[in-house]
N, C-alpha and C positions, 0 to 999 in steps of 0.2 A: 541387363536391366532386372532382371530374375533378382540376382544376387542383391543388389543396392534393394528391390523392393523385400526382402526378405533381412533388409538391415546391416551386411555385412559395408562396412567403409571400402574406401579405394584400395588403401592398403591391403586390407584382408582381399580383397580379388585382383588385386595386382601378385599377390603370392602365388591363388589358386591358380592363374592363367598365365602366369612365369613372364608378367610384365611390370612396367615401372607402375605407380601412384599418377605418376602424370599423362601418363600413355592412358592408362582407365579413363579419370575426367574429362580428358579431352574427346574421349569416345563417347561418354556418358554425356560431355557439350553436346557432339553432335546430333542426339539422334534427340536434342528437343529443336532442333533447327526445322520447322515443316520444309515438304517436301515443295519441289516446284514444277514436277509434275504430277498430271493427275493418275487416278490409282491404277493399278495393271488392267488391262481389258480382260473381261473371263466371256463373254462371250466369243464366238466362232467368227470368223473376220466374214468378207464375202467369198472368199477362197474356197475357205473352208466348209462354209455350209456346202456352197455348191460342190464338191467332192464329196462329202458326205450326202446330199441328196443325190448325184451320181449314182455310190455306192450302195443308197439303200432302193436304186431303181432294178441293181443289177451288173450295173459297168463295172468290168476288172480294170486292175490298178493300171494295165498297159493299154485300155482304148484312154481312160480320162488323163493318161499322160500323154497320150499323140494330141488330146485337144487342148493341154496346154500349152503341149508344147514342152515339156519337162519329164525330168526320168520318173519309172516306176518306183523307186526309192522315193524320189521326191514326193510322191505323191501317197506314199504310204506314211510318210514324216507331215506332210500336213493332213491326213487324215487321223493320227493319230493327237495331235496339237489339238485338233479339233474334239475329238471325244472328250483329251483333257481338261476343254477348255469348261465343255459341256458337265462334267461330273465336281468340278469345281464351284459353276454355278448353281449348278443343285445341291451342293453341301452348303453352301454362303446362303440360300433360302432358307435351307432347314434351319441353320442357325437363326437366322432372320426369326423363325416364328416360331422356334421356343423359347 
């Protein structure tokens, strides 16, 4: 999209990306088609918070995985998902309000 809003035709980014003219437009069809779902969720599911409020009570990663039920990796992969989700939403504000 870069390339077309910067003027180059199909052709010329059909070269740079060592594909046809017709493979580009069809790509460049799709991405005016809206989506039909809605947009990725950036806040922390309920999993999550509550592992993160676990975590910042004190609980290590192996008592809040006996209370899920689930391995200590596990629970270090949605703690982690979680921060991401969190630092995401604060760049998507910031943006917001400048």
């Amino acid at each position: 999209m870069a390339m077309t809003a910067a003027g180059l035709d199909s052709g010329q980014i059909a070269e740079k990306l060592r594909r046809s003219p017709a493979h580009i437009e069809r790509v460049v069809g799709w991405l005016d088609i809206p989506r039909s779902r809605p947009p990725t969720r950036r806040s922390p599911s309920a999993v999550e918070a509550r592992v993160l409020d676990l975590r910042s009570a004190g609980e290590s990663h192996a008592e809040i995985a006996s209370r899920f039920k689930r391995s200590e990796r596990s629970i270090r992969q949605i703690e982690g998902l979680a921060h991401f989700r969190l630092a995401m939403d604060l760049l998507e504000r910031e943006e917001a309000s400048s």
